[in-house]
N, C-alpha and C positions, 0 to 999 in steps of 0.2 A: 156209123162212121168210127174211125179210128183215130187214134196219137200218135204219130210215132215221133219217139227222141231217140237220136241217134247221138252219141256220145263220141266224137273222131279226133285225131288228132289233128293241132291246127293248120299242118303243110297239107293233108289231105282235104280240108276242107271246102274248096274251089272245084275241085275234081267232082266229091260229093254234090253240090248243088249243083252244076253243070250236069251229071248224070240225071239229078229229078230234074232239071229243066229237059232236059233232052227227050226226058220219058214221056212228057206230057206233065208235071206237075210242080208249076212254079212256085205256088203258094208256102212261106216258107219263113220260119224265124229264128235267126240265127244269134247266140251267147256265148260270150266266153268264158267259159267255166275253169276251176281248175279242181283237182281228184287224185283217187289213187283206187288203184284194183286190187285184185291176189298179189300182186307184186312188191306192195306196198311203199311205191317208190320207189324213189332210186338212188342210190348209193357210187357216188363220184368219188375213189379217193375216201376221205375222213370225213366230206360233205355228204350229210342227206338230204336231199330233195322228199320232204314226208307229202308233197300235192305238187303234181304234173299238171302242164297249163294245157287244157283241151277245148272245144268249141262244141255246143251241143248243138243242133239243126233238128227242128221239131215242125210237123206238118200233120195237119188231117187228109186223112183221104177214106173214100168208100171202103168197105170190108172187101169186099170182091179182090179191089186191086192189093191187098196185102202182101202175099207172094212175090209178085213182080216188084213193089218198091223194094220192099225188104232187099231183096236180089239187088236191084240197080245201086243201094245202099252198100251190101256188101263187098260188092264186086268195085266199088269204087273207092271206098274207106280201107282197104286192106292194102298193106305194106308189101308184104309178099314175103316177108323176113321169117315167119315164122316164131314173131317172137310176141312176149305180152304186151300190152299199151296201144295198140290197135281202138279200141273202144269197145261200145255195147249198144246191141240196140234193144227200145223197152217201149213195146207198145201195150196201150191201154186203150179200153173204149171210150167214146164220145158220147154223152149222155144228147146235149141241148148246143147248139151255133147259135150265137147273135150279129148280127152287122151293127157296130155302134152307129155309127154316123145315119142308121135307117131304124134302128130297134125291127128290124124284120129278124125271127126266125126263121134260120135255114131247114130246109131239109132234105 
């Protein structure tokens, strides 16, 4: 199994889980985070914004399906502007799953 945190910005982020809903993959925990990239912010006038407010959506799924979410994620997170602040996506493996309310191990 896999992690993926996808790091979006927060007007896309509806679009975002409608696309995993859409795919087949509802399971899904959503935060609102705030950050900064290579851009480091952003600069309004004499204001710095030194952390942009973002939403991260984090979900496991089978390694098989990586390709495809990843895509469903991309293709929905993305602005079109061609500019930075779009997000990132950072998957990691899944060692072990628990269900609290059962203490069953997935697998």
């Amino acid at each position: 199994m896999l992690m993926i945190r996808a790091i979006v910005r927060p007007e896309k982020t509806t679009e975002v889980m409608q696309s995993l809903l859409d795919a087949g993959y509802p399971a899904l925990t959503k935060v609102e985070v705030a950050g900064r990239g290579k851009q480091r912010g952003l600069k309004l006038g004499e204001v710095i914004y030194d952390e942009l407010p973002k939403e991260m959506i984090m979900t496991v799924i089978p390694d098989a399906d990586k390709e495809f979410v990843t895509r469903a994620i991309l293709d929905s997170a993305r602005t079109g502007k061609g500019s930075f602040g779009d997000g990132k996506i950072f998957i990691s493996p899944v060692d072990e799953v628990y269900t609290v309310s059962s203490g069953v191990k997935e697998t």
